[in-house]
N, C-alpha and C positions, 0 to 999 in steps of 0.2 A: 399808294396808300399814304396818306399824311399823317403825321405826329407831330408831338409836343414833345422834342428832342432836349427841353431844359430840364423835366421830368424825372425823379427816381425816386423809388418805392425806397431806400435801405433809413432805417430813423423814423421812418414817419408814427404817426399816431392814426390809427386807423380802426374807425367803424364801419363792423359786417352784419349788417342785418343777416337773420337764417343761417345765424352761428353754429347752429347745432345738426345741421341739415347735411349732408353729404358732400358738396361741394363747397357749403360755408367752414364746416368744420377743415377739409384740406385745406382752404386759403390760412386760415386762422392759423393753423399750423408751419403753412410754407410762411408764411409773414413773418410768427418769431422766429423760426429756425432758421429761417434763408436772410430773411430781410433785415433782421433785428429790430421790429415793429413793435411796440405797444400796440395793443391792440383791447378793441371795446368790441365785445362781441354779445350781439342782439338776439334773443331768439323765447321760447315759450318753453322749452325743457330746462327749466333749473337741474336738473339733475348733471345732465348733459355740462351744462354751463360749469357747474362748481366741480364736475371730473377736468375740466378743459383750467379752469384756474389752479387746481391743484399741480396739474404737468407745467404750468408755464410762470405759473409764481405769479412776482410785481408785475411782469411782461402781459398781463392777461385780467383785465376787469368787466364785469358782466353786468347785463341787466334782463331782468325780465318783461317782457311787453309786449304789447299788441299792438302791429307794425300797423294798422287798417285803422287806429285810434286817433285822431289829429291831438287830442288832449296827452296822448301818452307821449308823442314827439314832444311836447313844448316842455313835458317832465323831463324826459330826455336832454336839453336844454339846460334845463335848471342842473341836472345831478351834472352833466360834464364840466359846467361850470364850476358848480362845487366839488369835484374831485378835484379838477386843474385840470382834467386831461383834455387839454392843447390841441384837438381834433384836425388833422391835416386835410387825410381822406376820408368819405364816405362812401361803398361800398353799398350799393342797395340792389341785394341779393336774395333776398326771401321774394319766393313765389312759389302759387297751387298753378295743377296743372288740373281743371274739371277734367271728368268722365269722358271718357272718347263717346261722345253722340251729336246727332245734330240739332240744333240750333232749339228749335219745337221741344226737345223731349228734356230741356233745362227749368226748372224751378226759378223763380225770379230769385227765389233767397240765392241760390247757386252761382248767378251772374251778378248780382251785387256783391257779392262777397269774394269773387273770382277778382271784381274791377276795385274794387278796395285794399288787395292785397298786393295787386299786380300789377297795380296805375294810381291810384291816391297815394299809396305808400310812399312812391319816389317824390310824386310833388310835395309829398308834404315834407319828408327830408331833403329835399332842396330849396325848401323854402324855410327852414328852422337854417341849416348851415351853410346857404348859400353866402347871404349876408357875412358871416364870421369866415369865410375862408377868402372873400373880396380883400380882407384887411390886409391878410402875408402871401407872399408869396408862397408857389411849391405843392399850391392843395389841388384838389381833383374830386370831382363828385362821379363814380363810377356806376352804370346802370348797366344790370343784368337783362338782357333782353331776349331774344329767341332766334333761331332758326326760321321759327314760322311767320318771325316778323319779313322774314326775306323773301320768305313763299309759302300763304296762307294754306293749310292741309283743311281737307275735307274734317268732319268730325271737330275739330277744335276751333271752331269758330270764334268763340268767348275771348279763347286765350293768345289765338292769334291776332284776334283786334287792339286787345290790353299790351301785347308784346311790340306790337305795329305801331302803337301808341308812345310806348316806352320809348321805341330807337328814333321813332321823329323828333319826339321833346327833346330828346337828349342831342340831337344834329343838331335842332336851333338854337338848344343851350349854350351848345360848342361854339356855334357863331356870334352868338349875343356877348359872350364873355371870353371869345377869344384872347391867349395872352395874359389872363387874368387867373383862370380858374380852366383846369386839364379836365373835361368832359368826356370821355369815353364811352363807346355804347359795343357792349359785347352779345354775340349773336352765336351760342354755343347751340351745337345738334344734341340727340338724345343723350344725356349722361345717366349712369346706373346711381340714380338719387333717392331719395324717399319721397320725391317730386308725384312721383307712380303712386303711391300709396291711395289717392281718392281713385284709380281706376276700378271696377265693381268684378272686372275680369284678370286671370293670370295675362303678365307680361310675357310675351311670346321668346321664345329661342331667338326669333329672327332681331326682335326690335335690341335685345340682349350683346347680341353678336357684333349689332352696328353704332352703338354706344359706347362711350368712354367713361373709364372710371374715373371719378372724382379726382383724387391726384395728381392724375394726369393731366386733365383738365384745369385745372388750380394752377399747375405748374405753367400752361402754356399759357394761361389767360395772364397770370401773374408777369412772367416774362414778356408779353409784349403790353400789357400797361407799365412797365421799367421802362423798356424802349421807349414809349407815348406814342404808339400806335391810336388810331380816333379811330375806325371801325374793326371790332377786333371778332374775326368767323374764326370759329374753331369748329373740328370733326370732317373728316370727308363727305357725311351727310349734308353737314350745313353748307360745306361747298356748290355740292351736287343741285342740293335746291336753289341757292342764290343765285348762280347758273343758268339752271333751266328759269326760273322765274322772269331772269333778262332777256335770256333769247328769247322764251312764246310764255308774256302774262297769262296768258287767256289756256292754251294748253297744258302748262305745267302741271297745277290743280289738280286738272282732270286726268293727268295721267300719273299723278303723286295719288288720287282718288284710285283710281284701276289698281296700281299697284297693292292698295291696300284691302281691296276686296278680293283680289285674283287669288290672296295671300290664303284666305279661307280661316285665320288666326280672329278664335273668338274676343280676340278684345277690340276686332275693327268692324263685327259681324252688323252692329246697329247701322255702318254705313252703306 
């Protein structure tokens, strides 16, 4: 595995898109508490936000926005400017996960707003602080990406392409601005997030059991962008897939597809 071994998270200034989101909200947390981070945390719950400024003080400034907005990044821009906050990293962590169904049974609004969230949002935060972190050294633009970008799952078509999307830009990123700018592309399995929430059915026992909890999660993705790890799989799950997807492309799918109908569990019943 290759890193960026000049690389530490402890001081930096760092923006988390999906601040208020399960696994935004743990980094936000391990950031000040472990790292001693300022931290700009992005998200659409003000509520959420101004409980998160209250526990973290100066260490903690927020904004509200709509990550899918190219106009709302360029505000984004303007306000970090004028606070002063010195933005090191970015962190682009907000993502939906659509309805487990296939492909046919999505609304167009459902798949534009799936790839707006999940794939516009990083280009366009790479493209507001790409430029500003070329300047000093030490910065790092981190993209949250999937499992399924490792090995596409029946049913998630939408969001394995948006995820597949996400960890290739982010590999040619790495290579374009090697040395320059820390590019990371993390590849995390199911976490117990509010990620589930657009599912239309309950989340199963099983999918529950094989999932990590945000903290967790946070903690281990955190520690190996310290380290400057460049592809960062977290979960036994996401292993398992990366895995099978190298040894048999073409089989894996379909026996990741089996496994999830043999399962009889109504949230994968459309497949």
């Amino acid at each position: 595995m290759t890193s960026n071994k000049n690389f530490r998270l402890h001081g930096k200034r760092v923006i988390v898109t999906g601040a208020t989101g399960g696994l935004g909200r743990a980094m936000v947390k391990r950031l000040v508490a472990q790292y001693h981070c300022r931290v700009l945390g992005i998200g659409r719950n003000e509520a959420i936000l101004q409980e998160q400024a209250e526990a973290f003080g100066d260490r903690f400034l927020y904004r509200v926005m709509d990550i899918s907005d190219r106009d709302a990044w360029d505000a984004l821009a303007v306000f970090v400017k004028e606070s002063r906050f010195n933005a090191d990293v970015l962190i682009n962590n907000a993502g939906i996960l659509p309805r487990f169904a296939p492909y046919g049974a999505y609304a167009p609004e459902e798949v534009e707003k799936a790839l707006r969230v999940n794939v516009q949002s990083v280009l366009y935060g790479t493209q507001i602080f790409l430029p500003l972190f070329l300047q000093k050294e030490g910065t790092a633009i981190v993209n949250i990406a999937s499992a399924d970008a490792l090995c596409p799952l029946a049913g998630t078509s939408v969001y394995s392409a948006g995820k597949a999307g996400v960890l290739a830009f982010s590999e040619a990123l790495r290579e374009e601005y090697r040395g320059r700018v820390y590019v990371p592309a993390v590849c995390p399995g199911f976490i117990r997030t509010g990620i589930m929430r657009h599912q239309q059915k309950t989340v199963s026992p099983l999918v529950s059991r094989v999932s990590m909890s945000p903290d967790r999660a946070a903690r281990v993705l955190l520690r190996r962008i310290h380290a400057g790890h460049s592809r960062i799989v977290i979960g036994a799950d996401a292993h398992v897939m990366s895995a099978a997807y190298r040894i048999a492309p073409v089989l894996a799918p379909r026996f990741f597809r089996f496994l999830l109908k043999v399962s009889r569990l109504e949230l994968f019943s459309d497949l």
